[in-house]
C-alpha positions in Angstrom: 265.0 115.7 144.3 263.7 114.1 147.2 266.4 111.6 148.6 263.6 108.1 147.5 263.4 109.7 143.6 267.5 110.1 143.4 268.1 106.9 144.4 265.7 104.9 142.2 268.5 105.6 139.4 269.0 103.4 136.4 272.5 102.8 134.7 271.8 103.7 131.2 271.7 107.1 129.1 269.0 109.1 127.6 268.6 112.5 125.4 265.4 113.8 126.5 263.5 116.9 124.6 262.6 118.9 128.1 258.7 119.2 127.4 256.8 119.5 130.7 259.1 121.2 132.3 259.9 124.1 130.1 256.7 126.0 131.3 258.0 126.2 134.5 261.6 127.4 133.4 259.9 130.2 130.9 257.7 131.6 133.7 259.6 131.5 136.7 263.2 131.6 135.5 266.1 130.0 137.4 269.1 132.6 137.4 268.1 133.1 140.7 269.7 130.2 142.6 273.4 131.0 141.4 272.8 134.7 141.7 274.8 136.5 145.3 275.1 140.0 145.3 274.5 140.7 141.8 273.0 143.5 139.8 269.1 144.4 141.1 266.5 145.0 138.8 263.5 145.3 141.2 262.5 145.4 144.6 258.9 143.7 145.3 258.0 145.0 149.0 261.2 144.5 150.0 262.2 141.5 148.4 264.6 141.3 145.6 264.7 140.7 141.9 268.6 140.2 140.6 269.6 140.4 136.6 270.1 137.1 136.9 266.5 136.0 137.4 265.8 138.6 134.9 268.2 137.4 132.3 266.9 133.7 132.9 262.9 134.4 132.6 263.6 136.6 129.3 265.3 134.3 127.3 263.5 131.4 128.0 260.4 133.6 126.8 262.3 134.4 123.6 263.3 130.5 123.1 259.7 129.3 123.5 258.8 132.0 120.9 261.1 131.0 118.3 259.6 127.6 119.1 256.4 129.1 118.3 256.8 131.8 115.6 260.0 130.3 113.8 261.5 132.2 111.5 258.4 134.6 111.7 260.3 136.1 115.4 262.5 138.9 114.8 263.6 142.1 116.9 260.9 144.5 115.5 258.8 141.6 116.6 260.2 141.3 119.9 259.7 144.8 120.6 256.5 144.7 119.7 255.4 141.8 122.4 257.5 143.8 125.2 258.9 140.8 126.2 261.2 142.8 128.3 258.5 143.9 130.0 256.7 140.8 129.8 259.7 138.8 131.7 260.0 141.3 134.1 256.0 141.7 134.9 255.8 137.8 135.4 258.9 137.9 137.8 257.3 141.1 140.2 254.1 138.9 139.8 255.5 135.4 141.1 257.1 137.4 143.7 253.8 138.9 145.1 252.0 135.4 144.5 254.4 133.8 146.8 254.2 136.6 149.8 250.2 136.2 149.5 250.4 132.6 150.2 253.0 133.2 153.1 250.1 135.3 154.3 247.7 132.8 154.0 250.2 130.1 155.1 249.7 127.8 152.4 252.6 125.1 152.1 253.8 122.4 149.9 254.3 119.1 151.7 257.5 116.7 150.5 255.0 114.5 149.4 253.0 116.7 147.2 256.5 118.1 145.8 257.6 114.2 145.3 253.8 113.0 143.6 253.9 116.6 141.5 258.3 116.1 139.9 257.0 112.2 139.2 254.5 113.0 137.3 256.5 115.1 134.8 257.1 112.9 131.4 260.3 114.4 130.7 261.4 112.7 134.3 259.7 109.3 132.8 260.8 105.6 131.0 257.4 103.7 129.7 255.5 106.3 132.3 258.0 105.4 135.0 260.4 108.1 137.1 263.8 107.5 136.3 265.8 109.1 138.5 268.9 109.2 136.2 266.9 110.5 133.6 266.0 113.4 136.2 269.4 114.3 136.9 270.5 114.2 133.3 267.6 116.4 132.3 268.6 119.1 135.8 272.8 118.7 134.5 271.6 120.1 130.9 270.0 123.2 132.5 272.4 123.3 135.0 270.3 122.8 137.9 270.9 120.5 140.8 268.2 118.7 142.3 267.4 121.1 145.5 267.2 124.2 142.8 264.9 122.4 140.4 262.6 121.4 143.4 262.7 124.8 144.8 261.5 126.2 141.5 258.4 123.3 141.0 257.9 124.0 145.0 257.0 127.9 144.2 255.1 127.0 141.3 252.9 124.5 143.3 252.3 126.8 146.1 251.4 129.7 143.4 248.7 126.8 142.2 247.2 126.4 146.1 246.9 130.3 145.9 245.4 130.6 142.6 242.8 127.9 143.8 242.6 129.3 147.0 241.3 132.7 145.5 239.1 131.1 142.8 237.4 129.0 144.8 233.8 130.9 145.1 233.8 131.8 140.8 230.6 130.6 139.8 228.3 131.5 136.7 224.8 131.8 137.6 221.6 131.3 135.3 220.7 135.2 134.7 224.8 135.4 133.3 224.0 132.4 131.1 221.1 133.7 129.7 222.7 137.1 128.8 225.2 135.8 127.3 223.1 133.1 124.8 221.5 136.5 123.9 224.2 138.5 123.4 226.1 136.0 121.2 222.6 134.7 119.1 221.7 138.9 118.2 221.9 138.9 114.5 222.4 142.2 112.4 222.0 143.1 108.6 223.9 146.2 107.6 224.2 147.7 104.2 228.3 148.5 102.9 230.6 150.2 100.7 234.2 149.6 100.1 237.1 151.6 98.7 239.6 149.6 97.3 242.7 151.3 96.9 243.7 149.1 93.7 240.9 151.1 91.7 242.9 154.3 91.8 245.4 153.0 89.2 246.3 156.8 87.9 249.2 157.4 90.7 252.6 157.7 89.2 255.0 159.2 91.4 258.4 161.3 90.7 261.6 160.5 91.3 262.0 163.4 93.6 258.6 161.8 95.5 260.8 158.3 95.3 264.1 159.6 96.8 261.9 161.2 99.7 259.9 158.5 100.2 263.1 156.3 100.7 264.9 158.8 102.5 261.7 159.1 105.2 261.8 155.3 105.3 265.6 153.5 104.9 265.3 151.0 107.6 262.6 149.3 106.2 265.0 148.4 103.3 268.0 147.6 105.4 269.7 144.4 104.2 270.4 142.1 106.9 273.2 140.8 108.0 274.4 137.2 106.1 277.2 134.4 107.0 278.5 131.8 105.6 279.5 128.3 107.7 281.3 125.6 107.3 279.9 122.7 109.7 280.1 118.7 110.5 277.0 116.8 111.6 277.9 113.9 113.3 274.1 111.8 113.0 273.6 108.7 115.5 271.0 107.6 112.9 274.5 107.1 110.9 276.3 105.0 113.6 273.8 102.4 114.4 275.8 99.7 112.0 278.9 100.2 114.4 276.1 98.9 117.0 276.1 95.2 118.4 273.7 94.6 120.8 274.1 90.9 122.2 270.9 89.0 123.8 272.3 89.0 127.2 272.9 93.1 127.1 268.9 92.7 126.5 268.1 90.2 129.0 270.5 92.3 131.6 268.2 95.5 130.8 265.3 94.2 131.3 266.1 92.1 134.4 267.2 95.1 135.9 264.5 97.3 134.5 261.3 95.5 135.4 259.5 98.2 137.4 259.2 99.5 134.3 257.7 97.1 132.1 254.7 97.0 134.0 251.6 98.8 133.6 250.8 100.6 136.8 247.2 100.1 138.2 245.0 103.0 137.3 241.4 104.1 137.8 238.3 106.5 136.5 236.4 108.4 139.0 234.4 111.1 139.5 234.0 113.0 142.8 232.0 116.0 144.3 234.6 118.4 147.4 232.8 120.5 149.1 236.2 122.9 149.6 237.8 124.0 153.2 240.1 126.8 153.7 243.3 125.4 154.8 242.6 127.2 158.3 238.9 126.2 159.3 238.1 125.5 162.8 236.5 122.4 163.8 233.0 123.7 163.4 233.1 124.9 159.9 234.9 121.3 159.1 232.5 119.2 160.9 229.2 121.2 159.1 230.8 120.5 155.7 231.2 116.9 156.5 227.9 117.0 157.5 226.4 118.4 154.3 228.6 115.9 152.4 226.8 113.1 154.1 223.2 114.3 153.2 225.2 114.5 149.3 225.9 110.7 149.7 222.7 109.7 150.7 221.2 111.1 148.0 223.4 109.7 145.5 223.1 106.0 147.3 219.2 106.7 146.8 219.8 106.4 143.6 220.2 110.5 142.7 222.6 110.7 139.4 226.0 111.3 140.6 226.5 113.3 137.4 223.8 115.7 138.6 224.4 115.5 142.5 228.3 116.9 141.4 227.3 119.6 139.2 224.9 120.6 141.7 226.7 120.9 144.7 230.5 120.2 143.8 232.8 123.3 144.8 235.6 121.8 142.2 236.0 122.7 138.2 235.4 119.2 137.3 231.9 119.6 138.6 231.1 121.1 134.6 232.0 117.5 134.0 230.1 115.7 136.1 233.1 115.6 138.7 234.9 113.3 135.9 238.7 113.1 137.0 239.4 110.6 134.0 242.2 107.6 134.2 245.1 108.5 137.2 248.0 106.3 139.0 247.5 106.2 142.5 250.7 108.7 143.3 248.8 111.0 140.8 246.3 112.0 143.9 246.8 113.2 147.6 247.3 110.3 149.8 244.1 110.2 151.8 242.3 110.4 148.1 244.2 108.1 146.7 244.5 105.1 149.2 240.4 105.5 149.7 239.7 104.8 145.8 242.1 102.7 144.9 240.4 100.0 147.6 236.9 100.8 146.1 234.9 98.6 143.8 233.9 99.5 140.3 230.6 101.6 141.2 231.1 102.3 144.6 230.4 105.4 146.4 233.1 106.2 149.2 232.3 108.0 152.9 233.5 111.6 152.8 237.0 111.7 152.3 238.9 114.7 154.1 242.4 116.2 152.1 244.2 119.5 152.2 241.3 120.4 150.2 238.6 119.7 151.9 235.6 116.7 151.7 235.7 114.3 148.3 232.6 111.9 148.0 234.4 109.5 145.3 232.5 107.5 142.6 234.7 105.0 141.3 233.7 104.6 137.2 236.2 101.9 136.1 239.3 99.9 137.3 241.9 99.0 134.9 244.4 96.2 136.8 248.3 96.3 136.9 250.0 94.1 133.6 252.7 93.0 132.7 254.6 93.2 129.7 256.6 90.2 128.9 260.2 89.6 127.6 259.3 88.6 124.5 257.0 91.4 123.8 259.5 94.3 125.3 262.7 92.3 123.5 262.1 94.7 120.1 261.9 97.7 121.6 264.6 97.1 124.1 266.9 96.1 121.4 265.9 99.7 119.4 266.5 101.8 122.8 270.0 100.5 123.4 271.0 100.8 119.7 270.0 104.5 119.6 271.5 105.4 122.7 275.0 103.3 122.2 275.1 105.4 118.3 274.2 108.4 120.0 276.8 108.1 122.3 279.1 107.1 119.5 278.0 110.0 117.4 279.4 112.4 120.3 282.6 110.8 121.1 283.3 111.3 117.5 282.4 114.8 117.5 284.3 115.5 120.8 287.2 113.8 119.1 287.3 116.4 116.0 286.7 118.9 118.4 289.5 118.4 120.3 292.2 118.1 117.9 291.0 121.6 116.2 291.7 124.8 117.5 291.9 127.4 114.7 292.1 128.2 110.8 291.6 124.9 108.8 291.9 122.7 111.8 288.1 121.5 111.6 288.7 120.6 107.3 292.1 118.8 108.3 290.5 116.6 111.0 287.5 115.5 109.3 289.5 114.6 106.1 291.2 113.1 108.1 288.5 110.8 109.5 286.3 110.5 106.3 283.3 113.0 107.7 281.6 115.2 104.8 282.2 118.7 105.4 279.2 121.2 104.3 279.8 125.0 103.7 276.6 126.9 103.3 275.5 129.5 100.7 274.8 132.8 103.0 272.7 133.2 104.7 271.0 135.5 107.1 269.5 134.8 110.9 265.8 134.6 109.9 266.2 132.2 107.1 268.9 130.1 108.5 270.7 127.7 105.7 268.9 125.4 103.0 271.5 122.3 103.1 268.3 120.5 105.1 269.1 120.8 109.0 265.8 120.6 110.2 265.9 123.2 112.9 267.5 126.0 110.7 266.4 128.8 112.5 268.6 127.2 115.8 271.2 126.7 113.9 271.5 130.2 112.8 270.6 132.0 115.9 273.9 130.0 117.1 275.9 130.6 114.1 275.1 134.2 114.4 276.7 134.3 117.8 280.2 132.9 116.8 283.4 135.3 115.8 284.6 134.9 112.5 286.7 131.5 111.9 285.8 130.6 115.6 285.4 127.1 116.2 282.0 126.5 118.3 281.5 124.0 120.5 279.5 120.7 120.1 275.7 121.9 119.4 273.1 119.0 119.7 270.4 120.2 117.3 267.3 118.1 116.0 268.7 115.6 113.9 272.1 115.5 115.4 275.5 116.9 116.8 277.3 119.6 115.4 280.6 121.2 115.3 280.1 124.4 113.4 282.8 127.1 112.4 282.0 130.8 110.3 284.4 131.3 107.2 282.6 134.8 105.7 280.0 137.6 107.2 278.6 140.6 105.4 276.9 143.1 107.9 274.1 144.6 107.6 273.6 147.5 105.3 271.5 150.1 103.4 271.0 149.8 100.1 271.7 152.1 97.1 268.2 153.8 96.1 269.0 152.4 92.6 269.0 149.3 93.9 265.5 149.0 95.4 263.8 151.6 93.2 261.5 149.8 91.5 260.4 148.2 95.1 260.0 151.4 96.6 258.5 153.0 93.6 255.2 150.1 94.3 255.4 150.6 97.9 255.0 154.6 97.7 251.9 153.7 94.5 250.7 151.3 97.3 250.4 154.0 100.5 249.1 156.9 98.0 246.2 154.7 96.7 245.6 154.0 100.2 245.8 157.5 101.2 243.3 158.4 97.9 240.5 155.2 99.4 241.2 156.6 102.8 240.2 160.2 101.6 237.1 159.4 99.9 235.9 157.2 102.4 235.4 160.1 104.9 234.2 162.3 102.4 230.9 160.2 101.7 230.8 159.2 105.8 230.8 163.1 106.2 227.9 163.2 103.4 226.4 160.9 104.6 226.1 162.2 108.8 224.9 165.6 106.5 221.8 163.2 105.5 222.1 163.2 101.9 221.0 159.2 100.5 223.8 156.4 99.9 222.8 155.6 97.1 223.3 158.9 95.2 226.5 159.2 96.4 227.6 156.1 95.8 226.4 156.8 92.4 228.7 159.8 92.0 231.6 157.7 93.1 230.6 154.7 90.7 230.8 152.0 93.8 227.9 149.3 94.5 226.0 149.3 98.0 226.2 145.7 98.9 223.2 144.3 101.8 225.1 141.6 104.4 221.8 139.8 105.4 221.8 138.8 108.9 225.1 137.6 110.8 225.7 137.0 114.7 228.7 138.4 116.0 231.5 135.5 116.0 230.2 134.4 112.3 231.2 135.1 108.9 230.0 138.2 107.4 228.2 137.6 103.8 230.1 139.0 101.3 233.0 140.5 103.4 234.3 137.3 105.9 235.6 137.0 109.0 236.4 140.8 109.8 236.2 141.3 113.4 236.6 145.6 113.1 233.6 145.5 111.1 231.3 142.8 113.2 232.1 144.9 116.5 230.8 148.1 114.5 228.2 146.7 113.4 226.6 145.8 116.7 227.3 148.9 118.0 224.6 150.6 115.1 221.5 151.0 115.7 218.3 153.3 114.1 219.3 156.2 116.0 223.4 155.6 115.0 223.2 154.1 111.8 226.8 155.1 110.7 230.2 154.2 112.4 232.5 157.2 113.7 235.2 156.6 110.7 235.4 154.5 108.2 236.3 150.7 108.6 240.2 149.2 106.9 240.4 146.3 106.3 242.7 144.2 104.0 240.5 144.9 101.1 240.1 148.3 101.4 238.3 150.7 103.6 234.4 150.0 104.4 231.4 152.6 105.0 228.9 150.7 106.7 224.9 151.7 107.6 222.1 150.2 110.0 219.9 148.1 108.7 218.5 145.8 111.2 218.8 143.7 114.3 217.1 140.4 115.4 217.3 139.0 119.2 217.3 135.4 119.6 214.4 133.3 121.1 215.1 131.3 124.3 214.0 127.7 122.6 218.2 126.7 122.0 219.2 128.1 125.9 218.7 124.9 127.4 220.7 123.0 125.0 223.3 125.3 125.3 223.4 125.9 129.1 226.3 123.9 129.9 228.7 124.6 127.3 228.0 128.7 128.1 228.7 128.4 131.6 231.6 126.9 131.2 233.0 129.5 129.1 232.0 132.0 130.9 233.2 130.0 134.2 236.6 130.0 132.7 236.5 133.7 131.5 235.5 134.3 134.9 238.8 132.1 136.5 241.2 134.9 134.1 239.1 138.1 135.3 238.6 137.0 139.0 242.4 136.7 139.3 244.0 139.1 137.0 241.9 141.4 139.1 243.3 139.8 142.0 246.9 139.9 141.2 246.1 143.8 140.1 244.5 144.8 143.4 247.6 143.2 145.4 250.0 145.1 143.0 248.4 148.6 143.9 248.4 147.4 147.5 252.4 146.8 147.1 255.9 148.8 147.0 257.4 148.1 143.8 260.4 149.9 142.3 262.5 149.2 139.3 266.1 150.5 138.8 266.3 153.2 137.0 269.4 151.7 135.2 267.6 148.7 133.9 267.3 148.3 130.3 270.1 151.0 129.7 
């Protein structure tokens, strides 16, 4: 990082999960740095995307879905969410971001880049930087400090231009009141559902079977199993071998001070009236100008509350300008050094920044504090046990590790040294192994990746290190028919009943559009016609539930449409559904709601505003992708 944050290094060791940071790796990637002439994927107005970069963004994407999803993410699922596409879109986009804001020449100062990389917790002791920390946490991803700042540098100035083209969104009354309306309209329709369970006289053929299973084989494909043979080395288990001796305490917290102490902080609000980085003195000096009749109105005693979500050109202003609790190095200097000298209550002169005038409203102070020996001995004790077994945990593990190569080498050496060694049942790469590793789905992808009887390296996973080595695979395979009859033979009795509902649901929607009454039909068919009452469009639908197909089509009826264009599935079945009637809401609850609609649709605005943005400068640009990618 900056030279001031590597130096402010501490001598002892930490395993850190990465956290904040891992939104910037998953968007932006980081193959990039090491890449020279390597394979191109894209080229964005003349300006390179490499495999590398590719590589990088896509399987972060991946890791922070299996993060997400679990065991739930597999390839048919991948495919599904084009993450391919996905990884590559957000790389063409960043790309274009960044030449915009060359355009515009907004820049990142060291300063900003230094305040932004301290803020980040995964950098942080007790809400301190630690500079070691930071360096560790780069080593992991194997990132050096100038790459890592490059990539939070981009990622800031993407910010400026995001704020830069946002900065006139606003929601005006007339939009509020539309949208109270169009969210409070309540409809009452009348329904019918087929459910395809009541067709229980389907019995297919074996012929029908075999074709059925012939037309649809991969759906029964076995997937691939392994079995493993692993060590987990646990620190939790090494803390005994620990001694921690009073002065080893005293020594870290003598030399650890800084970050024992509670940093001053404070709560303000503020209303900016915003200036384009580029605005000549006029323009500047009529803002300040209007910020000074916003200050004597709020030292006569006008509610800052109101003056801010009056006349404040920031997103806070739906708060009142509230900026909650923040350090001092958590604001631009010329912001920060003004309201850290105010009184609790006090209302500042304009304040220029990058971003234009602040009128600050400081709300509350809370002072520096201290935490004392006594109170921090505990806790310092508990942080140097953990690391010293953690540390012991790994030497162990690089020891075994080490000493085996091949074959039974791993049994040998841990027999050797007394460690358990677990072999799994099989098991495949979705399910992962049930001997109670707590991030199973990790430890399978991984496993899944070694050859047969290989030896993997040292893996750190949740609740430990481990070394882990596969002893039998079974590939992937289609079964036998008379294996999986009986499960195909409910599947096919499954899609035919559907097919049957399907079939007479259009039959009585077409007798229906030929005007002949519901209720004989329905009579014919034996089925009840079930009244919803009235619902509003994001509610519950009595009778049915949340069923979001149905509660668009049902808005979309109206006397003169009664009947939707097909019918309606659902997981119960498939749904006819008729016009019955429609209520608008009165005005009396607008005002109440005011507020809290605006700032939705301010924030729905924010996503439109610049994805139509980003779209506009995309048809504006050259952008071609190698025809060899993806092959």
């Amino acid at each position: 990082m900056l030279r001031f944050l590597r130096q402010s290094a501490t001598s002892w060791l930490i395993k850190i999960i990465l956290g904040a940071i891992v939104v910037v790796f998953v968007f932006w990637g980081v193959g990039s740095f090491r890449a020279q002439r390597k394979a191109r994927v894209a080229l964005v107005n003349g300006e390179t995307i490499i495999l590398d970069e590719y590589r990088e963004a896509y399987n972060n994407i991946i890791e922070q879905l299996r993060q997400r999803l679990g065991n739930n993410l597999n390839d048919d699922m991948i495919k599904m969410l084009n993450v391919k596409g996905q990884a590559l879109d957000m790389l063409i986009d960043k790309k274009l971001m960044l030449q915009e804001a060359t355009k515009f020449d907004l820049r990142v100062t060291d300063n900003e880049l230094a305040d932004a990389i301290r803020q980040i917790e995964a950098f942080q002791t007790d809400d301190k930087f630690d500079s070691q920390i930071y360096k560790n946490v780069l080593n992991r991803n194997r990132l050096t400090p100038e790459e890592f700042e490059l990539i939070q540098k981009e990622a800031m100035i993407i910010e400026k231009i995001r704020s830069f083209i946002l900065s006139n969104v606003k929601v005006s009354e007339q939009e509020a009141i539309e949208w109270f309306k169009w969210e409070n309209t309540s409809v009452n329709v009348d329904f019918v559902l087929f459910e395809p369970g009541r067709y229980d006289d389907i019995n297919p053929t074996i012929d029908e079977i075999s074709s059925f299973f012939e037309d649809n084989k991969e759906s029964y494909k076995i997937d691939a199993m392994i079995k493993v043979r692993y060590l987990r080395f646990d620190p939790d288990a090494y803390k005994s071998m620990v001694e921690i001796t009073d002065e080893d305490i005293n020594d870290y917290y003598e030399n650890n001070i800084e970050k024992f102490k509670t940093e001053k902080t404070i709560e303000a609000r503020h209303i900016l009236l915003k200036l384009d980085p580029n605005s000549n003195p006029e323009t500047v000096e009529k803002k300040r100008k209007t910020a000074l009749d916003i200050l004597k109105l709020a030292r006569e005693g006008i509610d800052f509350v109101e003056l801010a979500k009056q006349y404040s050109e920031c997103p806070s202003r739906l708060e009142g300008g509230y900026l909650g609790e923040f350090k001092k190095n958590a604001m631009v200097k010329p912001f920060a050094e003004k309201a850290f000298q105010m009184k609790t209550g006090e209302i500042s002169e304009p304040v220029r920044t990058q971003y234009g005038w602040h009128i600050i409203k400081v709300e509350k102070i809370n002072e520096e504090t201290a935490i004392s020996f006594e109170d921090a001995e505990d806790k310092i004790r508990n942080k140097l046990v953990e690391e010293r077994a953690t540390n012991l945990a790994y030497e162990e593990a690089e020891a075994v590790y080490d000493a085996s190569f091949e074959g039974d080498d791993l049994i040998k050496n841990a027999e050797a040294r007394g460690i358990n060694i677990i072999t799994t049942d099989f098991f495949t790469k979705i399910d992962g192994p049930d001997t109670g590793i707590k991030n199973s789905s990790a430890f399978a992808s991984y496993a899944f990746n070694l050859s047969l009887m290989e030896i993997g390296d040292i893996q750190e996973f949740e609740d430990g290190y481990y070394i882990v080595q596969p002893v039998e695979k079974i590939p992937e395979k289609i079964p036998d028919l008379k294996d999986v009859e009986e499960r195909i033979k409910i599947d096919l009795i499954e899609q035919l009943q559907d097919e049957k509902a399907n079939k007479y649901a259009n039959e009585l929607l077409v007798a229906l559009r030929d005007s002949k009454p519901l209720d004989k039909e329905c009579e014919k068919l034996n089925l009840d016609i079930v009244t919803t009452g009235l619902f509003k469009r994001n509610n519950s639908i009595p009778h049915i539930g949340f069923e979001q197909e149905i509660s668009r089509a049902a808005f979309n009826l109206s006397n003169e449409n009664m009947f939707p264009e097909a019918p309606i599935k659902e997981e119960k079945g498939y749904y006819i559904i008729r016009f019955k009637d429609r209520q608008e809401p009165e005005l009396n609850g607008f005002e109440e709601e005011k507020e809290k609609i605006k700032e939705k649709l301010f924030k729905q605005k924010i996503v439109k505003t610049f994805d139509a943005w980003l779209s506009s400068i995309r048809k504006k640009s050259i952008i071609s992708i190698e025809k060899s990618f993806g092959e």
